[in-house]
Every structure is written in C-alpha cells, then in structure tokens.
N, C-alpha and C positions, 0 to 999 in steps of 0.2 A: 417483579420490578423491571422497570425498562431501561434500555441501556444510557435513555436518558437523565436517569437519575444517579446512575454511574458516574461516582467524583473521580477523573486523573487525579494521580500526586501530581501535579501541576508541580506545586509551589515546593516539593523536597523532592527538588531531580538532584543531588549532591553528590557529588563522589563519584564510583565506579556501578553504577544503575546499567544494567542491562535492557530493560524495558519502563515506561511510562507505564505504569502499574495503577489498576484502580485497587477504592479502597476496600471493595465489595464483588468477590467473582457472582456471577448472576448466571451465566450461560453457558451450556460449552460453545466451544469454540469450531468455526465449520470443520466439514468434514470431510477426508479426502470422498472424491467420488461424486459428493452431490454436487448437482445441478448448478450454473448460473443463475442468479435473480436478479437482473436490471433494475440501476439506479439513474435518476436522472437528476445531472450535475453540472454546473457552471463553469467555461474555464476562466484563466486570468483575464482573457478578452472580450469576457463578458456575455460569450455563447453558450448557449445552451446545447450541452450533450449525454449522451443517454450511453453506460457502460457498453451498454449490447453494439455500441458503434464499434468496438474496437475486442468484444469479446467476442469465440464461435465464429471467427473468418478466418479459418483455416491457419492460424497462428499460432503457436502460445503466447499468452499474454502474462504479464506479472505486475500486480494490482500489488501495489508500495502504500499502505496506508502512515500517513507520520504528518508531524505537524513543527512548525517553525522553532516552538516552546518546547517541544522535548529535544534533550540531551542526546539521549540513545537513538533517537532518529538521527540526528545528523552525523552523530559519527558513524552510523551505520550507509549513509550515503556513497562513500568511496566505491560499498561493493555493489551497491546497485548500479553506481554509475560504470564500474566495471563489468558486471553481467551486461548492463545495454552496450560497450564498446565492442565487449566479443561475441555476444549468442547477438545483436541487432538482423549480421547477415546472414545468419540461420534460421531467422524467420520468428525470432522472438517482440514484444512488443511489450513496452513497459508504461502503463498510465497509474500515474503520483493523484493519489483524493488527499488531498491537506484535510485535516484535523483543526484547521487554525479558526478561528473566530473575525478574526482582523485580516483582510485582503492587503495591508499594507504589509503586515508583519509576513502574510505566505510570500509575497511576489520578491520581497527583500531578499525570502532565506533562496528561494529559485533563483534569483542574480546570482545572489553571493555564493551558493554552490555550485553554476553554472549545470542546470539541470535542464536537460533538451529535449525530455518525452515528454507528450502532453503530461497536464495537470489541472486537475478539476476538486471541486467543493462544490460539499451546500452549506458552507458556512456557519455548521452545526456544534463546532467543536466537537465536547464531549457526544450532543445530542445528536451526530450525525446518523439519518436515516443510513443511508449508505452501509458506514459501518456498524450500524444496528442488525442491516439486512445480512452479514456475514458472521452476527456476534461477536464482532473484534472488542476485547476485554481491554486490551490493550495498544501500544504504538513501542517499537515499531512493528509491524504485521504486515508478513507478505504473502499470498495467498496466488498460485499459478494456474490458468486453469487452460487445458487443451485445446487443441482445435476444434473440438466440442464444445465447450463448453464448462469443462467436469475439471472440477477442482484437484488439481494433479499433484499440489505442494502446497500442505501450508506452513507456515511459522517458520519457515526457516530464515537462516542471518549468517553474514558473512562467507567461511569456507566451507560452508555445510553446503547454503545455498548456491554456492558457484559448481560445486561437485554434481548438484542434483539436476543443473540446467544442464551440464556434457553429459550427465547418463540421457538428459531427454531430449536432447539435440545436439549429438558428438560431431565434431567434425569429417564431412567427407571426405575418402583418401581421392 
C-alpha cells in the first residue's frame, strides 16, 4: 500500500502527541546511509525547485518535513529554528516541504513562526511524492543528509537533534 493511502491522525492531535502518527505503519523508514532521491517542488512564490538544488553542495542540509495541521510540528519548530540560528554559519542548510494541502494555511503558519529557510510543497498532504520518496510515516520528520548526499541523521527532534548537528559540525577553535 502506498503512502498515499496512509490516513495522519489529522483530526486527534490532543494532548501531549509527540508525532502526527498514521493509522497504518506501511514502510520502514529511510535509512542512514542511503543515497539522495530528488524531488521536484513548489515554493510559496510559486517556483518550481528541485531538492537536489540545495542537496549534495557541499553542505549539510536538514529536510524538516511538518505541516501547518500538526501540533508536534510546530512546537517542534523552536529547535529547528534554533539549529538554523547556530550550525546556519557552519555550513548547514535547512529546507521545510509542508505536508499542508492549503497554501493559505502553510504561508500563515511560516509568517506566524517566522521561519526564514526556504520552503517547498507539492501540495500532497498526506499524498506527498516527496515524502513518499523518504517513506516518512510520519511529521514531524527530519532527515540530514551530507555533503554527499547520504542521509546522515534521521528522525531526530529537539536536544537529540541539536547534539547531533555539533558532533557533525562542531565549532572551530
């Protein structure tokens, strides 16, 4: 079954939810190691961009999949936006794929979090190719991949994920 058919709990984010949870696991989840697969995706301005523009250029990059409608996404927001204020001039590079359905509802929740790395959709929701293509089961999901290429961090969140970008890009003395 395809990850299209994968229902979010949308509608029971309540309480203390750590992730936007489907109702059916389908897939594993990528894997460290493997390869990049280019997705091509929209941003708020209505351009067409293709991951591989920003993955594989000698950066790391960290791919924030989350969406307007989920809970656990946005309070998970703080530490992303904290990972890009300190690893940004380390050479780190953070691009947000909304999850969202509604270009009204994604641009809202990017004002109102003031979020300043690009951001792109295919406006798939649940059905997004995109995160089809990394088998994300779930949001929030962040997935880091090296100056290669190669998926160097997945699934982590908060002070896991802030620990793991200084072991992979420590400050120079």
């Amino acid at each position: 079954m395809a990850l299209t058919s994968v229902l979010f709990s949308i509608h029971s984010m309540a309480g203390n939810n750590t992730t936007c949870v489907p109702q059916q696991k389908q897939k594993m989840v990528a894997a460290l190691g493997n390869d990049f697969k280019d997705a091509t995706l929209v941003t708020l301005q209505g351009d067409t961009v293709r991951l591989s523009d920003y993955v594989g250029h000698h950066k790391y990059v960290l791919v924030d999949f989350w969406a307007s409608w989920c809970g656990p996404c946005m309070r998970e927001m703080p530490n992303v936006k904290a990972a890009y204020a300190k690893y940004k001039s380390r050479g780190l590079e953070i691009v947000g794929i909304s999850l969202d359905k509604q270009k009204t509802a994604w641009q809202g929740a990017v004002t109102r979090v003031g979020i300043t790395w690009p951001q792109m959709s295919d406006m798939g929701e649940t059905g997004s190719k995109a995160a089809s293509l990394y088998n994300v089961q779930y949001i929030p999901y962040v997935l880091v991949f090296d100056q290669k290429g190669n998926i160097v961090v997945n699934n982590l969140h908060g002070e896991e994920m802030l620990r793991k970008l200084e072991e992979l890009m420590p400050e120079k003395k």
